[in-house]
N, C-alpha and C positions, 0 to 999 in steps of 0.2 A: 462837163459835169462839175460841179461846185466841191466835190470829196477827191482830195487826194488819192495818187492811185495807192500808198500804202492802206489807206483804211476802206477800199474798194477791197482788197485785197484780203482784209484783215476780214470783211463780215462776208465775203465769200468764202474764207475757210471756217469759219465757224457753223455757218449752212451744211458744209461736204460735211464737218465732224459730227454734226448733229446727225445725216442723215446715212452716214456711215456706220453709226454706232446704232442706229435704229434696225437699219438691212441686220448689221449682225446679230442684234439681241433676237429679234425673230428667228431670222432662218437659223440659227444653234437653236434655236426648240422644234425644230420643224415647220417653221408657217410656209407658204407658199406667197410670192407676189405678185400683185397682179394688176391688172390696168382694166379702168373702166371708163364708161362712156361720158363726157362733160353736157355733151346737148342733149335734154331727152325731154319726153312728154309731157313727165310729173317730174317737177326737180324737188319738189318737197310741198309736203301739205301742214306742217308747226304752225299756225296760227302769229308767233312770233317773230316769225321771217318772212324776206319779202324778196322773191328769185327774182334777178334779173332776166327778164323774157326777154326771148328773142321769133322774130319769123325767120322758118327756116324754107327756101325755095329749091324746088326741083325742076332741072330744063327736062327738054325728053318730048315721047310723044307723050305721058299722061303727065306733063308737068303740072306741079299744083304747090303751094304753101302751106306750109303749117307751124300752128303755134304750138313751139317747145320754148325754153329757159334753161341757163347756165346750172350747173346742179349747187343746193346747197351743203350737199353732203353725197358721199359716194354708197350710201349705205343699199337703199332699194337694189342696187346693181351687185353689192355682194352677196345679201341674202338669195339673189337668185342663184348666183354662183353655188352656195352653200344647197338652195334647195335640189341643184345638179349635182350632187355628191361631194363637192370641195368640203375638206374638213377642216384647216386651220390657214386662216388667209390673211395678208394685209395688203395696203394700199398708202402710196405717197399720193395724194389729187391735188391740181388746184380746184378751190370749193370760192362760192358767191352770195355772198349777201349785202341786196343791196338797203340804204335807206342807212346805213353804220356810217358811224362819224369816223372818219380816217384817224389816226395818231396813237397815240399814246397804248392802250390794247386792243386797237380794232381797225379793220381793213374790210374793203368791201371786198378785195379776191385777196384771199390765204393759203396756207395748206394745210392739209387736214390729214393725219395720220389716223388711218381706221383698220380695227382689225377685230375677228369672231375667230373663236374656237367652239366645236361644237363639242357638247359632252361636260360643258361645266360651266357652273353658274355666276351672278355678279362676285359673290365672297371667294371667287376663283380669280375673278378679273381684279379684284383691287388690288390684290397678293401683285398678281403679274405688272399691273399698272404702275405698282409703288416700284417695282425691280425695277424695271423701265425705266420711268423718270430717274431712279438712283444712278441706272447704267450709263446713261445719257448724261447726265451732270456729273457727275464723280463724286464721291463724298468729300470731297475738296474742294465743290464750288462756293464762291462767296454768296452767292443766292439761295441755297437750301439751307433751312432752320433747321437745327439742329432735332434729331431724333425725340420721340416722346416717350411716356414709359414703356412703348407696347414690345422694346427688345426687339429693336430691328424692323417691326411691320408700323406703317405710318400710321397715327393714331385714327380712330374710326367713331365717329359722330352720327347718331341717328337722329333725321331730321324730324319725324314723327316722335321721339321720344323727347328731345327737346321742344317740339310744340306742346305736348301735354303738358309739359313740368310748368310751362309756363301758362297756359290756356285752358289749361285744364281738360279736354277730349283730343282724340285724334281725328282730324278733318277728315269727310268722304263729301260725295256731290248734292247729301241730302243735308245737311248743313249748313246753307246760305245765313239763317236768322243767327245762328251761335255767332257766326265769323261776323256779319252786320255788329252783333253785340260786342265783341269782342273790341273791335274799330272803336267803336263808343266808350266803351270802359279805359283802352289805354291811350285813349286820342288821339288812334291812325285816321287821316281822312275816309268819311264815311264811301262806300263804292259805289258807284254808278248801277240804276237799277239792270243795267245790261252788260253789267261787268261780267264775267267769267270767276267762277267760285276756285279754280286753281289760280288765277288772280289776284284773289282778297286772300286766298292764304298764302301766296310769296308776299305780298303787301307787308301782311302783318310780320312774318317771320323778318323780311329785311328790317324791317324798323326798331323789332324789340326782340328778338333773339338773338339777329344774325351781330351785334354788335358784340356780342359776350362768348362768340367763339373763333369769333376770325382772329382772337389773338391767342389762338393756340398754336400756330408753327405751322406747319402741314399737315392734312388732315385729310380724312374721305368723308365727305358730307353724303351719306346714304338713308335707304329706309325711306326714300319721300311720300309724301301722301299721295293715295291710289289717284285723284283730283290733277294730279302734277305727273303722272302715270309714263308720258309718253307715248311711247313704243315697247314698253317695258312687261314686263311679267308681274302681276298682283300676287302676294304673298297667299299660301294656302289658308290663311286663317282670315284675311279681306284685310288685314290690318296698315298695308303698304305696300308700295312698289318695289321691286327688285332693282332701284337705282342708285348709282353714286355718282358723285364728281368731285373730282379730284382737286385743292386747294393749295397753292404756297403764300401761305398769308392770304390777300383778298385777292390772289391773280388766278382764277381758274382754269384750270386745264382740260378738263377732258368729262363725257361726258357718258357715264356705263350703264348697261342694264346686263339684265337676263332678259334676254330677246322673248316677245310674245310671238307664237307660233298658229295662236288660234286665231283664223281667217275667219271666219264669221264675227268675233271682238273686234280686231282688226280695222274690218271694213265699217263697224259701227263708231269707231272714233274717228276715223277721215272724215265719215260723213259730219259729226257733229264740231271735227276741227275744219272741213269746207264752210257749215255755217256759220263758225263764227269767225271767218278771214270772208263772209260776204258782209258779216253786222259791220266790219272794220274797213268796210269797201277797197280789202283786196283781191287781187286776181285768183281764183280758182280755180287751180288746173287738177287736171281728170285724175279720178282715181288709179292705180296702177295696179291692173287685174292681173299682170304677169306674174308681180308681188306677192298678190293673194294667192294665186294659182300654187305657187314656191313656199309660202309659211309651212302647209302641211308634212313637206318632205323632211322640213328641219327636225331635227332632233331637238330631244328635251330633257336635260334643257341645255342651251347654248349660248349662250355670252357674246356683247361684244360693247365698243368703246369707238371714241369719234376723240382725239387730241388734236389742240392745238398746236403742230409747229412751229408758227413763228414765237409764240409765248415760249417755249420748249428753246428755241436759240434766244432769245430774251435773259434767260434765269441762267443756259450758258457762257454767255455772256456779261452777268453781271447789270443786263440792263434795265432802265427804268421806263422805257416805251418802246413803241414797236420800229417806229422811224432808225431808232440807231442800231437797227441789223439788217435792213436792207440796202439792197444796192439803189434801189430806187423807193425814196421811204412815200407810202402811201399817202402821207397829209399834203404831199407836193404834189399829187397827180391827181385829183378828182378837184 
């Protein structure tokens, strides 16, 4: 290998510390750890992701093949857990997305720090998310911007309210002609007639909003527009999603909601995110009816969060890509 074995040495311990100080910030609140499946049916249905598939074969008398993929996230596998009684849980996985440029903040295999509480919602999780990130870094690391006025809790940005100030309405999915206009008036490239309308509003917001607050330090970019929804919880008034994620300067970390619970919503957004990962001729894997089966059981409401770990030993580290905290940096190996 071309690294000395001191600096072998050196990004291996900053891994153990990172993931030393993670095991313990949980299990002191009570989480529970736990391990979930890597190969499964549905490794994720996001429209903006692309699972590495795999065929999986069985010898035997009823041998046969099937098509599953690497997961992109370990979330489906803990909500079930959760719809089985589990009440506060997390997970180290490795997690897969293929079609990512290797280097600098991206890897097609990562790890993915994930974890739900049930009983409380995103403004619960960003409280916990900010501790976290604080625990893990220390307030002595050279990578954390210094505190903002909120007295200790990381400053809080609503993505919905800074689209109004700026746009003048808050985006929903019947809105297609505003946002067209909108593109027009501030000279974002006009969209594609088969764009997706949670599309033209990231479009827009990167281009003329998001430049005017990624220089606030640290921050939770929440509230997004119900269009941008996810997996997330709609706010009782329709006005936005019960989402956040988490920023240090432009390097994002993590990615939270208040978990939606209603399986029949649910099953209505795979379906219309399976068609729009057909318009974009990618693979379509089957809905996950175990999933649905499990939403009901959950409580309401319940939170949870997907981070980045290699980002996470990145910022304890001091460093400025992803290549110099592994042992094996990802731009050398694809």
């Amino acid at each position: 290998m071309s690294l000395s074995k001191s600096d072998l040495e050196l990004r291996a311990q900053l891994w153990n510390t990172a993931t030393d100080r993670i095991r313990e910030f949980f299990r002191s609140r009570g989480y529970i750890e736990v391990v979930t499946p890597i190969v499964v049916k549905s490794p994720g249905m996001e429209p903006n992701l692309s699972p590495l598939a795999v065929d999986v074969h069985t010898d035997g008398p009823n041998a046969h093949s099937t098509r599953m993929g690497l997961i992109t996230s370990p979330e489906y596998s803990m909500k079930k857990l959760l719809g089985g009684g589990m009440e506060k849980i997390f997970t180290l996985a490795p997690v897969f997305r293929d079609r990512e440029m290797p280097g600098q903040r991206w890897s097609i295999e990562f790890t993915m720090l994930e974890w739900y509480h049930q009983g409380k919602d995103y403004r619960d999780l960003m409280i916990e998310t900010g501790e976290l990130i604080d625990f893990v870094l220390g307030e002595s690391s050279p990578s954390l911007p210094r505190r903002g006025s909120g007295g200790g809790e990381w400053l809080r940005v609503s993505y919905v309210d800074e689209f109004e100030n700026v746009f003048g309405f808050v985006p929903h999915d019947d809105d297609r002609e505003r946002l067209i206009d909108s593109c027009n008036t501030f000279e974002v490239a006009e969209p594609a007639l088969d764009e997706p309308v949670h599309e033209i509003i990231d479009r827009l917001f990167q281009a003329i909003v998001w430049p005017t607050i990624v220089t606030r330090g640290r921050f939770m970019l929440c509230e997004y527009p119900v269009p941008c929804a996810s997996l997330s919880k709609v706010s009782p008034d329709g006005r936005y999603a019960e989402r956040f994620e988490a920023f240090v300067g432009e390097l994002e970390m993590c990615n939270g909601f208040t978990e939606l619970t209603d399986a029949e919503e649910q099953r209505r957004r795979f379906v219309l995110e399976g068609e729009e990962r057909r318009l974009a001729k990618k693979e379509v894997f089957p809905i996950d009816e175990d999933l649905l089966a499990a939403l009901p059981s959950l409580r309401s409401p319940t939170c949870g969060n997907a981070l980045g770990v290699d980002r996470l030993v990145m910022l304890l580290a001091g460093a400025n890509d992803i290549d110099s905290v592994h042992l094996f940096p990802p731009s050398t190996r694809y």
